[in-house]
PyMOL Python script that loads the backbone (N, CA, C, O; Angstrom):
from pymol import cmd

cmd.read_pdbstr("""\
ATOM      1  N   UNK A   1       0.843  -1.165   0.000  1.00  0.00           N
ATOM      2  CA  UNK A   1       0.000   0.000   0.000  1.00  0.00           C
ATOM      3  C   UNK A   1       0.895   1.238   0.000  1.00  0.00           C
ATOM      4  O   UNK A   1       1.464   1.433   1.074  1.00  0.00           O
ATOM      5  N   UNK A   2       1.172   2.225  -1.099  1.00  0.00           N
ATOM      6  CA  UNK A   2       1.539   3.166  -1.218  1.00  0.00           C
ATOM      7  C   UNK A   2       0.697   4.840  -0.623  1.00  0.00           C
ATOM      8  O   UNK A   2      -0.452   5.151  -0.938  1.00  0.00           O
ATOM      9  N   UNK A   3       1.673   5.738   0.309  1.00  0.00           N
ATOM     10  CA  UNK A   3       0.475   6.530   0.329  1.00  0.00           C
ATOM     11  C   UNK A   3       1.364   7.884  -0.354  1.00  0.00           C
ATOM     12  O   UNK A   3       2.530   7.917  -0.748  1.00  0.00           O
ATOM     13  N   UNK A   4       0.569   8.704  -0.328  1.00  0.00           N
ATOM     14  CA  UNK A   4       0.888  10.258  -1.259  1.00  0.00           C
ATOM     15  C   UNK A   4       2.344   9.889  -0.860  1.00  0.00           C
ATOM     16  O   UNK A   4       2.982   9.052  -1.499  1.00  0.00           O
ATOM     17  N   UNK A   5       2.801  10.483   0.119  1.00  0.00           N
ATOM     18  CA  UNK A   5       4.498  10.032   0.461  1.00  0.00           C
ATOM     19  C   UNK A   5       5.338   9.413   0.016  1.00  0.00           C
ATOM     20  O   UNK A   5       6.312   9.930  -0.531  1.00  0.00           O
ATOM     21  N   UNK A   6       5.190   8.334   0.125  1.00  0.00           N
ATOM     22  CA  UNK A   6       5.494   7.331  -0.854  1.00  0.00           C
ATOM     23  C   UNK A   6       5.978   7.380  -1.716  1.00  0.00           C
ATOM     24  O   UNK A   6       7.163   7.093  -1.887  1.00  0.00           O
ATOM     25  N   UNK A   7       4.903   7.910  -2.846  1.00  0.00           N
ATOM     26  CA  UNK A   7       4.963   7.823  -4.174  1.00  0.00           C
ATOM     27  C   UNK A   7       5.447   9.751  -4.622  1.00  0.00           C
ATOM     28  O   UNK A   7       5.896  10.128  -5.704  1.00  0.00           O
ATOM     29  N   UNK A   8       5.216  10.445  -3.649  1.00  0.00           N
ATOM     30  CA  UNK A   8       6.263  11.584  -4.213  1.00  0.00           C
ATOM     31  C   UNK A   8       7.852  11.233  -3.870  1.00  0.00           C
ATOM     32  O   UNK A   8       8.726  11.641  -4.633  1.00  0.00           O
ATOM     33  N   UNK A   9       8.200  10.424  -2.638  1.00  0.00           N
ATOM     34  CA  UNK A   9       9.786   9.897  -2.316  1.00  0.00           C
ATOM     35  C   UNK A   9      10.285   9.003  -3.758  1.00  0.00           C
ATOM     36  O   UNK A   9      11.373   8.911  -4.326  1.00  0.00           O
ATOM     37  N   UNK A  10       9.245   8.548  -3.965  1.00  0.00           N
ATOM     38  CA  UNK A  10       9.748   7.487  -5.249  1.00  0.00           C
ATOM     39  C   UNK A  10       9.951   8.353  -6.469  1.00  0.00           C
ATOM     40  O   UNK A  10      11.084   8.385  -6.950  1.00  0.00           O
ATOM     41  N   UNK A  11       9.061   9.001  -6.981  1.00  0.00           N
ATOM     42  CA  UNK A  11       9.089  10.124  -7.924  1.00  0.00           C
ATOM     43  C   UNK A  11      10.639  10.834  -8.008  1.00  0.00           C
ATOM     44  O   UNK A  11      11.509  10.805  -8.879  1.00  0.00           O
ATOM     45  N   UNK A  12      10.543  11.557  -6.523  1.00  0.00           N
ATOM     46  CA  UNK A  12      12.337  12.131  -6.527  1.00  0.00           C
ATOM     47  C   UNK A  12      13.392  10.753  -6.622  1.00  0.00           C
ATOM     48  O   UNK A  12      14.367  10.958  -7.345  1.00  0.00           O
ATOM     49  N   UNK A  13      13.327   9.433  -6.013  1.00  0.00           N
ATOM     50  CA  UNK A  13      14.156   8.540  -5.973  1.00  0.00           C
ATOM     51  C   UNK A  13      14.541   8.048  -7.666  1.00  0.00           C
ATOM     52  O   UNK A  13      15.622   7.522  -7.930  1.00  0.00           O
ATOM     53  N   UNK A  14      13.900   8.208  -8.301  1.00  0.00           N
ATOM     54  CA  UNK A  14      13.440   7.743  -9.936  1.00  0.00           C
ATOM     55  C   UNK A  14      14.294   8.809 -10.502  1.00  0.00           C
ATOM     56  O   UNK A  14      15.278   8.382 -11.107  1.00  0.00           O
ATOM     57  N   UNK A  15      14.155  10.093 -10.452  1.00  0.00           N
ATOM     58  CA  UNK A  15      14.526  10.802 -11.323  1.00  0.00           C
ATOM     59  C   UNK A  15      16.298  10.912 -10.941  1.00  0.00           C
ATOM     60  O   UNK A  15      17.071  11.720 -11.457  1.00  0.00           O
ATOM     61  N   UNK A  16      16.562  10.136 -10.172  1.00  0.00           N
ATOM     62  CA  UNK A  16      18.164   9.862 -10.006  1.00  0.00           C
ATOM     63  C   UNK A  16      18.408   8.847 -11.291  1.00  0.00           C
ATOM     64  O   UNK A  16      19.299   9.138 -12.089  1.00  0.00           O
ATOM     65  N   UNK A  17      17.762   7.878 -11.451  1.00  0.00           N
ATOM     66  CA  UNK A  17      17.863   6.743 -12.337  1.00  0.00           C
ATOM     67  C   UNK A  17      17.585   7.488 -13.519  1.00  0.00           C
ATOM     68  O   UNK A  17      18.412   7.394 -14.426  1.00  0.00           O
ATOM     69  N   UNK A  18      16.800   8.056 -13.652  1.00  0.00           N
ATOM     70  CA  UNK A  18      16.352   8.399 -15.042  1.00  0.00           C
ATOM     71  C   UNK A  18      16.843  10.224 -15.197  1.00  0.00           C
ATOM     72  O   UNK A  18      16.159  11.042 -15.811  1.00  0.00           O
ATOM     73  N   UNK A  19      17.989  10.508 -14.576  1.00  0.00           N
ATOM     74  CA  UNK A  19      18.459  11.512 -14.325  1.00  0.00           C
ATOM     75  C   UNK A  19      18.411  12.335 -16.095  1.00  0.00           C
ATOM     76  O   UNK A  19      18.079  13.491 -16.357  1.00  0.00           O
ATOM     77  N   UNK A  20      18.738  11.557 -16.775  1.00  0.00           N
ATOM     78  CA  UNK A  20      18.244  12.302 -18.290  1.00  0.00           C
ATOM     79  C   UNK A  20      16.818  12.969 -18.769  1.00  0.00           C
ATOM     80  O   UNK A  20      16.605  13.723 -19.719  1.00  0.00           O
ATOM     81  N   UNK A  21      15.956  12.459 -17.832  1.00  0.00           N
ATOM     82  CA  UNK A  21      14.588  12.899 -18.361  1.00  0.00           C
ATOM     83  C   UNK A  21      14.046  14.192 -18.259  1.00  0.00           C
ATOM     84  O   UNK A  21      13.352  14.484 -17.285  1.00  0.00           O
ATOM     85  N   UNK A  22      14.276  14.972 -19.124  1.00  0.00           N
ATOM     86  CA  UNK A  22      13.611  16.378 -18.697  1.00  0.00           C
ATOM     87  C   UNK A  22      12.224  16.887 -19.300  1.00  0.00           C
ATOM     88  O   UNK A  22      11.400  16.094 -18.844  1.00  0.00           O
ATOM     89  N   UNK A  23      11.723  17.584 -19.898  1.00  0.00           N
ATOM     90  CA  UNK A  23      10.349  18.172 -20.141  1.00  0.00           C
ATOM     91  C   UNK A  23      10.649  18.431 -21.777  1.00  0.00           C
ATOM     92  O   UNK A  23       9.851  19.036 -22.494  1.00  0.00           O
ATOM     93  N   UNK A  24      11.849  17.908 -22.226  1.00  0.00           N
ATOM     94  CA  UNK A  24      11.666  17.573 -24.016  1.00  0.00           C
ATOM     95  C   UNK A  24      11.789  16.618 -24.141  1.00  0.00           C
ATOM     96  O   UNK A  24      12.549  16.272 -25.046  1.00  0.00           O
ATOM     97  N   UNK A  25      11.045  15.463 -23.219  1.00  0.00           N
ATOM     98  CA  UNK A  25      10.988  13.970 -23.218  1.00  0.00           C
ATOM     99  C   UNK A  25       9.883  13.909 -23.399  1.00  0.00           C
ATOM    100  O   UNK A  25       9.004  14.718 -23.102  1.00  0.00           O
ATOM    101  N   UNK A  26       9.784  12.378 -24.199  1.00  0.00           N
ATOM    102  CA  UNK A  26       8.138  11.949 -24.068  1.00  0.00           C
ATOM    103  C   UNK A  26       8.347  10.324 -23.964  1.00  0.00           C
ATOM    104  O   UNK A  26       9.068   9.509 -24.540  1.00  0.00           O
ATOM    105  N   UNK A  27       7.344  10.269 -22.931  1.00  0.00           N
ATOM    106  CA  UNK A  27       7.841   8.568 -22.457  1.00  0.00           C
ATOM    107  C   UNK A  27       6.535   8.010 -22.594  1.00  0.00           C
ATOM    108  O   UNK A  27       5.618   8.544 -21.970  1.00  0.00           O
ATOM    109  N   UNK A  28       6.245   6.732 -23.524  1.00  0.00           N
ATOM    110  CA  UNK A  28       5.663   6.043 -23.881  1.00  0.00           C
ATOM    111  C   UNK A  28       5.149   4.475 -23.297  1.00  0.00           C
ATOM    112  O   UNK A  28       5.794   3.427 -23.282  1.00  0.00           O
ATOM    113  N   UNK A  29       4.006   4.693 -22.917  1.00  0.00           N
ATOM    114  CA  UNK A  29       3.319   3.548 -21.582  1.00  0.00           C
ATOM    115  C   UNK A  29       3.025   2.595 -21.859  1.00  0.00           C
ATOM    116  O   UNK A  29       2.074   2.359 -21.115  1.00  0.00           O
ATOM    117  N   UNK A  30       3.210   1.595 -22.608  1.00  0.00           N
ATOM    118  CA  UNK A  30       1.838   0.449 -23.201  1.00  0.00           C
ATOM    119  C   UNK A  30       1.540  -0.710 -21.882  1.00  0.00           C
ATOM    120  O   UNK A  30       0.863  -1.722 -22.061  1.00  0.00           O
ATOM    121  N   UNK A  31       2.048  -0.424 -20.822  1.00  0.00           N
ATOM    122  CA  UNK A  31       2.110  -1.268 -19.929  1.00  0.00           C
ATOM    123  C   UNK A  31       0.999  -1.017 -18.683  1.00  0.00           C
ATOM    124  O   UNK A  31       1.285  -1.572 -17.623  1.00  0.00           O
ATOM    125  N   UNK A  32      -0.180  -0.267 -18.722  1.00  0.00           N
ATOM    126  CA  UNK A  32      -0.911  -0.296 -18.335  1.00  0.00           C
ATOM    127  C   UNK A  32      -2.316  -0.596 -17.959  1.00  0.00           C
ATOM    128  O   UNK A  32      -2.924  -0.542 -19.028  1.00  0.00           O
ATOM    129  N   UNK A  33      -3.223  -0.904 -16.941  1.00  0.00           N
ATOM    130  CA  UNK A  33      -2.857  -0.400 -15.323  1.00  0.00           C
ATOM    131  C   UNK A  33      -1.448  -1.265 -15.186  1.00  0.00           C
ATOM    132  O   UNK A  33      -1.249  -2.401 -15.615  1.00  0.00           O
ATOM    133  N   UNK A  34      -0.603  -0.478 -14.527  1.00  0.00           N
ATOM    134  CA  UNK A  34       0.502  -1.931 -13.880  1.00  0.00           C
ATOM    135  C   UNK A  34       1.038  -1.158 -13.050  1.00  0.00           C
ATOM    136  O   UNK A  34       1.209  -0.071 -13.601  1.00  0.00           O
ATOM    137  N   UNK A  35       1.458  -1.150 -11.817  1.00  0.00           N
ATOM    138  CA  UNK A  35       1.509  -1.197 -10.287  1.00  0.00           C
ATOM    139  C   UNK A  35       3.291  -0.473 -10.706  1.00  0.00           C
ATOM    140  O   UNK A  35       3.648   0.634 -10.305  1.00  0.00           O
ATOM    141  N   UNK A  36       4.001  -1.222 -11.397  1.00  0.00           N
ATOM    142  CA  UNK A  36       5.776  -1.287 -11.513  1.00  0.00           C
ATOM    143  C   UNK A  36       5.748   0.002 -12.779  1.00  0.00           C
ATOM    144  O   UNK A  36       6.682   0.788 -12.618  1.00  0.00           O
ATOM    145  N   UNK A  37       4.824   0.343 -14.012  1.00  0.00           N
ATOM    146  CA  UNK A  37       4.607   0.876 -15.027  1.00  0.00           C
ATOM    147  C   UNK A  37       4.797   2.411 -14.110  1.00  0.00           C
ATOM    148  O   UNK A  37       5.700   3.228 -14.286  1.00  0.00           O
ATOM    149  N   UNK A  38       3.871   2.491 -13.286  1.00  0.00           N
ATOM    150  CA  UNK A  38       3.457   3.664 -12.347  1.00  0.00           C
ATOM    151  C   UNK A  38       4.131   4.284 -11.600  1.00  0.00           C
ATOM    152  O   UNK A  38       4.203   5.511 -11.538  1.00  0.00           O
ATOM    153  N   UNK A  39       4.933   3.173 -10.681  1.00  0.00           N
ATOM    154  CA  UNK A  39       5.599   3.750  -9.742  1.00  0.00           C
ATOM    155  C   UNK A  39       6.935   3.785 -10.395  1.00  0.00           C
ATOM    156  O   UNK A  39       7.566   4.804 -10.115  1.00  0.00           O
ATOM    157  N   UNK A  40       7.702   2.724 -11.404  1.00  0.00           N
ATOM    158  CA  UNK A  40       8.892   2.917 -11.639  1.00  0.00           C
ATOM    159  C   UNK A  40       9.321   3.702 -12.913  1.00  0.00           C
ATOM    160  O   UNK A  40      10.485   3.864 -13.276  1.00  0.00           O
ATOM    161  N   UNK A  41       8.112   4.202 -13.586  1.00  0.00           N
ATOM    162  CA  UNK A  41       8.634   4.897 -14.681  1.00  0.00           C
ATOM    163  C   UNK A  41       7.650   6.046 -14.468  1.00  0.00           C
ATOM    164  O   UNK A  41       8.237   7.127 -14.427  1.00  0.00           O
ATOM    165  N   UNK A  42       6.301   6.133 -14.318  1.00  0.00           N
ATOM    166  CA  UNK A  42       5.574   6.915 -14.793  1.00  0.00           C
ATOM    167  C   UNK A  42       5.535   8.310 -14.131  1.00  0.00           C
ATOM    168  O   UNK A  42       5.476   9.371 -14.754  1.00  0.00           O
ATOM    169  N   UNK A  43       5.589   8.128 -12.331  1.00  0.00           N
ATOM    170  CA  UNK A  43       6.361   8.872 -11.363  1.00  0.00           C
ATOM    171  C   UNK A  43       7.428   9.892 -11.586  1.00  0.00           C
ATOM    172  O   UNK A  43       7.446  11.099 -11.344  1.00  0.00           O
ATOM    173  N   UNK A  44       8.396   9.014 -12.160  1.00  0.00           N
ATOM    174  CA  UNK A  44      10.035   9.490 -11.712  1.00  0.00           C
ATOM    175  C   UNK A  44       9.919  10.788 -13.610  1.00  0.00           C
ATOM    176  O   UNK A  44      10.109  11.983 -13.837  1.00  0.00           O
ATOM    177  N   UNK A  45       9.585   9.782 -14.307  1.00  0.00           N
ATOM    178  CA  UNK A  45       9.604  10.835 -15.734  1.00  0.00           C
ATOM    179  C   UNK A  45       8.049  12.120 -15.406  1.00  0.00           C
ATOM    180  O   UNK A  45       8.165  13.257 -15.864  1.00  0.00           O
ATOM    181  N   UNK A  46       6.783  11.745 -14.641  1.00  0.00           N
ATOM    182  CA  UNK A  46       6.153  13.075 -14.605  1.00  0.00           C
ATOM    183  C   UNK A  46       7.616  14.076 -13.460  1.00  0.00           C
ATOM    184  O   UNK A  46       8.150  15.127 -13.813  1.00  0.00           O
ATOM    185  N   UNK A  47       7.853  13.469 -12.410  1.00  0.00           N
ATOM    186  CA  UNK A  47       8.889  14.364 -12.123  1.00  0.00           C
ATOM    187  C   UNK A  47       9.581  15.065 -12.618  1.00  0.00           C
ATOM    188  O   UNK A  47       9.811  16.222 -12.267  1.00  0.00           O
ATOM    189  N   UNK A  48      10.078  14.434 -13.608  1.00  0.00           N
ATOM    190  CA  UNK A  48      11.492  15.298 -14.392  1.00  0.00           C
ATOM    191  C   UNK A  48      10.478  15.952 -15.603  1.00  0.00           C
ATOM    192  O   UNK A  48      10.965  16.061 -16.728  1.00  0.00           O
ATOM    193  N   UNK A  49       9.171  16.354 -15.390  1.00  0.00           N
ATOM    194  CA  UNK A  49       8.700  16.962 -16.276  1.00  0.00           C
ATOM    195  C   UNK A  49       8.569  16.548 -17.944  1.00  0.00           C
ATOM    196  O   UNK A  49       8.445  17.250 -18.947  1.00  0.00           O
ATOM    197  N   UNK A  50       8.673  14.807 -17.708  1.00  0.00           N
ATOM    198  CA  UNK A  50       8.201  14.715 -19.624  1.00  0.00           C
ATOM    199  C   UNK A  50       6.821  14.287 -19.638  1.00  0.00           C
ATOM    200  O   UNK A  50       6.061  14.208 -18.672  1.00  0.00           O
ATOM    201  N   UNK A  51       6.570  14.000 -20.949  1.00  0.00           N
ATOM    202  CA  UNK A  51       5.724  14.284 -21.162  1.00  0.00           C
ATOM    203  C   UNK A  51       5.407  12.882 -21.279  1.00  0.00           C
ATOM    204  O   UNK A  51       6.262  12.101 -21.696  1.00  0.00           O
ATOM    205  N   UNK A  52       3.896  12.371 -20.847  1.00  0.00           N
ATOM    206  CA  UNK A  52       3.624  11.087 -20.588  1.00  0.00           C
ATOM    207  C   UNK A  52       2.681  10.545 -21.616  1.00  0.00           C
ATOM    208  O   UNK A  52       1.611  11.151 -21.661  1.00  0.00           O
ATOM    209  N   UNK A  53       2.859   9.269 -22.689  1.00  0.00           N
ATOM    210  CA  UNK A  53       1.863   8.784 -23.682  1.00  0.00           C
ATOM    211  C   UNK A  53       1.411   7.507 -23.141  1.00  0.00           C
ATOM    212  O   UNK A  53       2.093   6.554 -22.763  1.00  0.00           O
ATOM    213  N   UNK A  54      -0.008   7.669 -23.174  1.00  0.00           N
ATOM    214  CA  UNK A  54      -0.226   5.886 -22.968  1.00  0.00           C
ATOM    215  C   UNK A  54      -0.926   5.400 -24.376  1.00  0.00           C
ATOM    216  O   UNK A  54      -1.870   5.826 -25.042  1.00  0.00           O
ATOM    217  N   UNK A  55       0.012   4.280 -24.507  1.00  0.00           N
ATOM    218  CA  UNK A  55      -0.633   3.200 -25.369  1.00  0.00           C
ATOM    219  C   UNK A  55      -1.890   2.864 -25.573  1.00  0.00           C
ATOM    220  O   UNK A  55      -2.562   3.271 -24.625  1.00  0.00           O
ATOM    221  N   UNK A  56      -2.499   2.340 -26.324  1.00  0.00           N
ATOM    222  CA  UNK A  56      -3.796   1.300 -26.611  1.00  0.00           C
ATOM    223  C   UNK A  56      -3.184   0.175 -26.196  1.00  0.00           C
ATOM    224  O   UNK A  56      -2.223   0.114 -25.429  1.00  0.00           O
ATOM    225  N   UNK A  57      -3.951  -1.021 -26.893  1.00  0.00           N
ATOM    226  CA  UNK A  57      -3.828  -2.125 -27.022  1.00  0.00           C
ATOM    227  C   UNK A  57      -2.758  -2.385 -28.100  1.00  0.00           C
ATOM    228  O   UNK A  57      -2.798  -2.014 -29.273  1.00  0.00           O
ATOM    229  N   UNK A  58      -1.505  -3.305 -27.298  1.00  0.00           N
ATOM    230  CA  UNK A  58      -0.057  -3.511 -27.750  1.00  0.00           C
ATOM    231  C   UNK A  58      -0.381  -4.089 -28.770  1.00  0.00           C
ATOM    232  O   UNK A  58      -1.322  -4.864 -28.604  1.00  0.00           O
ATOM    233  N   UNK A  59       0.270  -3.994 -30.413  1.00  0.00           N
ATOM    234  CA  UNK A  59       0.627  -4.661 -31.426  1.00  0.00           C
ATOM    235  C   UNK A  59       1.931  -4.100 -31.612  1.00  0.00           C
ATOM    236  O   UNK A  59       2.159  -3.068 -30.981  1.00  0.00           O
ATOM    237  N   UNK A  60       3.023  -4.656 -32.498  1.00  0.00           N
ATOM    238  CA  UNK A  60       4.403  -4.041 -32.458  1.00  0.00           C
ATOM    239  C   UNK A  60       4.118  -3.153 -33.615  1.00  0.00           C
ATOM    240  O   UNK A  60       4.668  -2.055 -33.528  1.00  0.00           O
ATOM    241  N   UNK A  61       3.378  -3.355 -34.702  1.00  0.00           N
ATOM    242  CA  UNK A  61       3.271  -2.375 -35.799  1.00  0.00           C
ATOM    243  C   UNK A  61       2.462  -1.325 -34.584  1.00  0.00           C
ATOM    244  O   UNK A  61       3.120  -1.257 -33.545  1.00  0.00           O
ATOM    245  N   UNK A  62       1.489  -0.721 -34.574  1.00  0.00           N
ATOM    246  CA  UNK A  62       1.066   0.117 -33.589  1.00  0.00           C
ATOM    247  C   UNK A  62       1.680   0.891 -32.868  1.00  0.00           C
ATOM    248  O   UNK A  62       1.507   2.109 -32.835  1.00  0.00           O
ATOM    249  N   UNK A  63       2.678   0.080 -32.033  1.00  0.00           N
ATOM    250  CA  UNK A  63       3.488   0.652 -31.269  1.00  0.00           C
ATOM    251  C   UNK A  63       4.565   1.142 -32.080  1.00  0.00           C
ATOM    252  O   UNK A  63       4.905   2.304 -31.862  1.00  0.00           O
ATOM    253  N   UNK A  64       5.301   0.365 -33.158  1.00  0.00           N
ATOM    254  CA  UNK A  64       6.208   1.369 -33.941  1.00  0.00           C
ATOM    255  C   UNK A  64       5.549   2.655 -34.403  1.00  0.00           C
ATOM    256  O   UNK A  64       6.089   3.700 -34.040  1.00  0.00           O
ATOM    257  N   UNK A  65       4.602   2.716 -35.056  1.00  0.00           N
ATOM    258  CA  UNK A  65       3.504   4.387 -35.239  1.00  0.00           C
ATOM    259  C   UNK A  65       3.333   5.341 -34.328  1.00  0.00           C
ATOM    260  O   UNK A  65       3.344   6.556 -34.530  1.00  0.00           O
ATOM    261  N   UNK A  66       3.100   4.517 -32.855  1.00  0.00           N
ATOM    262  CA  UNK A  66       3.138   5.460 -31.909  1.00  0.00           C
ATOM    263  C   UNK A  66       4.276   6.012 -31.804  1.00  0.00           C
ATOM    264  O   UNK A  66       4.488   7.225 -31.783  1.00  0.00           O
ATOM    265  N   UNK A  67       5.206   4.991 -31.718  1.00  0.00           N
ATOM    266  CA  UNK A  67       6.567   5.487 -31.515  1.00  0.00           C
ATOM    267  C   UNK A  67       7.375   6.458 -32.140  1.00  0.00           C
ATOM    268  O   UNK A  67       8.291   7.144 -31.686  1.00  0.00           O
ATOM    269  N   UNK A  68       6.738   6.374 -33.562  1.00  0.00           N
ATOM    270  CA  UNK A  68       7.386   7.627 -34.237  1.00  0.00           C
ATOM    271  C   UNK A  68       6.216   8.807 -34.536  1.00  0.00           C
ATOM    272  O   UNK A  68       6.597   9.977 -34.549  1.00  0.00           O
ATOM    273  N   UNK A  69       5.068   8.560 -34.730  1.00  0.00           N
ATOM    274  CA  UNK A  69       4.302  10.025 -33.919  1.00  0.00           C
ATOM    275  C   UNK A  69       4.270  10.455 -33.277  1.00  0.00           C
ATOM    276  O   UNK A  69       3.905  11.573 -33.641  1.00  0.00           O
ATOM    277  N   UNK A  70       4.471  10.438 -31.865  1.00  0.00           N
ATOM    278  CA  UNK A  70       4.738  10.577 -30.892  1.00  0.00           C
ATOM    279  C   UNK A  70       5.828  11.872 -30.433  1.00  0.00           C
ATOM    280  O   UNK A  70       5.760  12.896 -29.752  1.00  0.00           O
ATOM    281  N   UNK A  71       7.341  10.810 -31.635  1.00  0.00           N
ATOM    282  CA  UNK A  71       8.727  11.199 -31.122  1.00  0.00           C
ATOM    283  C   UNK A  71       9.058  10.965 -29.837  1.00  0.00           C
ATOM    284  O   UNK A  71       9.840  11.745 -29.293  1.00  0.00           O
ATOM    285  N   UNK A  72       8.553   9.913 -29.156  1.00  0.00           N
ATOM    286  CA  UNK A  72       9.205   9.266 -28.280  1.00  0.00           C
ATOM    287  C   UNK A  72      10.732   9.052 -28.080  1.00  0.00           C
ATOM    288  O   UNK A  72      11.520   8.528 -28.868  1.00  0.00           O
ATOM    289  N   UNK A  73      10.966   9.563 -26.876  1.00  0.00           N
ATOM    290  CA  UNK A  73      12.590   9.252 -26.337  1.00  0.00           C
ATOM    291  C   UNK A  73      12.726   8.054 -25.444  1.00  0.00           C
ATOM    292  O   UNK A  73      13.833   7.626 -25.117  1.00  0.00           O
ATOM    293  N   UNK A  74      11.410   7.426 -24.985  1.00  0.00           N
ATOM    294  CA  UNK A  74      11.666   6.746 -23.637  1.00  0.00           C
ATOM    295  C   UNK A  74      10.482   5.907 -23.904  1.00  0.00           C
ATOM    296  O   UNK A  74       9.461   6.496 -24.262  1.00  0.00           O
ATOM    297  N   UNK A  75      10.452   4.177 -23.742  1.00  0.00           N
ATOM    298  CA  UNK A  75       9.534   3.290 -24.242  1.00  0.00           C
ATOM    299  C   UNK A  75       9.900   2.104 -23.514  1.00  0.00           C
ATOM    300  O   UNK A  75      10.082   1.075 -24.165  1.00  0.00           O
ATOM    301  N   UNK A  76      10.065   2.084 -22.012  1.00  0.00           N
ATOM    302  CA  UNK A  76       9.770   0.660 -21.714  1.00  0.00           C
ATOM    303  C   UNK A  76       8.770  -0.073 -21.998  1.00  0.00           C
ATOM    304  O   UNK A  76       7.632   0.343 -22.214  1.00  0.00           O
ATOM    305  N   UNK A  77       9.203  -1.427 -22.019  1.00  0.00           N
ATOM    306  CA  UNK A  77       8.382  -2.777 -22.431  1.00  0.00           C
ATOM    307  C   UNK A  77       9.039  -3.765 -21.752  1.00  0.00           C
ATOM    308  O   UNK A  77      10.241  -3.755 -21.486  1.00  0.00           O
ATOM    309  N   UNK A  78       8.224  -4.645 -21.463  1.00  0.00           N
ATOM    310  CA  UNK A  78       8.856  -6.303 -21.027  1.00  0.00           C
ATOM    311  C   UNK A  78       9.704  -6.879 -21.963  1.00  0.00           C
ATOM    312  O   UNK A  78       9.917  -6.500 -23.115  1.00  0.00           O
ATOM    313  N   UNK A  79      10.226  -7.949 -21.293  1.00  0.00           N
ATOM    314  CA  UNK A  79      11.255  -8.460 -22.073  1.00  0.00           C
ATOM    315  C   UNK A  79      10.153  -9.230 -23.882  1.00  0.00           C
ATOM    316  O   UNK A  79      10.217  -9.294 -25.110  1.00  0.00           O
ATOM    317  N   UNK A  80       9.538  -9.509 -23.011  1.00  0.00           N
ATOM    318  CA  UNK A  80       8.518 -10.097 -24.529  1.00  0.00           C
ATOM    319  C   UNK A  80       7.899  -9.350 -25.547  1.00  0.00           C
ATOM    320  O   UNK A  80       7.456  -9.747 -26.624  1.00  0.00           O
ATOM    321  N   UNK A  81       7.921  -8.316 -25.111  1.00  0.00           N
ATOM    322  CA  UNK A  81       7.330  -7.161 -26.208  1.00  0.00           C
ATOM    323  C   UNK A  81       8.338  -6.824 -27.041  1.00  0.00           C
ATOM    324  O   UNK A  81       8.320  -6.701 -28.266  1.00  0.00           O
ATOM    325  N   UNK A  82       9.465  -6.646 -26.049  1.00  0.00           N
ATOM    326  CA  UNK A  82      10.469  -6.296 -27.291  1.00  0.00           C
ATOM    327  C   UNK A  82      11.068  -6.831 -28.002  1.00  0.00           C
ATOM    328  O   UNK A  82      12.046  -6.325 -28.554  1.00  0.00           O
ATOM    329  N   UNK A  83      10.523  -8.416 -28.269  1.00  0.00           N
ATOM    330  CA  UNK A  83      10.731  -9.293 -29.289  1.00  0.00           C
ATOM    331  C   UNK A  83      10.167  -9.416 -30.186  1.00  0.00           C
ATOM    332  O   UNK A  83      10.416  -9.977 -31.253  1.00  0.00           O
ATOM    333  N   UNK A  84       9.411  -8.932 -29.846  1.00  0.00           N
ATOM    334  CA  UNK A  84       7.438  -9.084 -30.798  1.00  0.00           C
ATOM    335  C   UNK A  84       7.849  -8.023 -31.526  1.00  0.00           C
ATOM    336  O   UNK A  84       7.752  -8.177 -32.744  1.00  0.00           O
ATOM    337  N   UNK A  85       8.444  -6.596 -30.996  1.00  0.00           N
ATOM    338  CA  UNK A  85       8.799  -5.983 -31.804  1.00  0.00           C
ATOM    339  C   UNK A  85       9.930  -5.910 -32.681  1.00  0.00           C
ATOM    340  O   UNK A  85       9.917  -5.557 -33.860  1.00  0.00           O
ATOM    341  N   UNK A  86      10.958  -6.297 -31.958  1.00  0.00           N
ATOM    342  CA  UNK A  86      12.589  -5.935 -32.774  1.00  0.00           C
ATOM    343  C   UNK A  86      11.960  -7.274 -34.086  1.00  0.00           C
ATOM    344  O   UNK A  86      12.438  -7.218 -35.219  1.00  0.00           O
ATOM    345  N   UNK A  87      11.058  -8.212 -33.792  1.00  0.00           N
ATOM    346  CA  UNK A  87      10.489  -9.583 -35.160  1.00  0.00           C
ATOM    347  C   UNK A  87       9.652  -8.641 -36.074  1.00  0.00           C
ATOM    348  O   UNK A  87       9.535  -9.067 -37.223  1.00  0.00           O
ATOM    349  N   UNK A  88       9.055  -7.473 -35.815  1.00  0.00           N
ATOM    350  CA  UNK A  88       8.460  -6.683 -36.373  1.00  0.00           C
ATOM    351  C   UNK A  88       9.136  -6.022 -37.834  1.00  0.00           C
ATOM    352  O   UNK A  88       8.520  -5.164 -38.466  1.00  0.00           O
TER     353      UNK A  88
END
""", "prot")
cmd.dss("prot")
cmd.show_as("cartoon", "prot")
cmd.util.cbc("prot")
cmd.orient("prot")
């Protein structure tokens, strides 16, 4: 159970890791609702001020479109997606 606290400590703790992310970022979600999506990326990059896209429903063609409409800098995925895609 996370409370406000929490998840603003994590937010600042994140943007150490993701110390590159600033507000001419745009970070790309397809991993949602997900608990790890939220707190370990989605947090730490609204912190550092980028700009946040969520996905539809994952296909790798799709997601390559998003990816370059977008202009996405930042696109975690599971290890399985990004097979589905780099086979794309």
């Amino acid at each position: 159970m996370h409370t406000q606290r929490t998840l603003a400590a994590n937010a600042r703790a994140g943007q150490q890791l993701y110390s590159q992310v600033t507000a001419q970022d745009t970070v790309l979600v397809m991993m949602q609702p997900s608990f790890a999506a939220w707190v370990n990326v989605v947090l730490p990059c609204v912190g550092g001020g980028a700009r946040v896209v969520f996905g539809g429903v994952f296909t790798p063609a799709g997601f390559l479109e998003q990816l370059a409409a977008e202009r996405v800098s930042l696109a975690p995925l599971v290890p399985t997606m990004w097979r589905m895609v780099l086979a794309e």
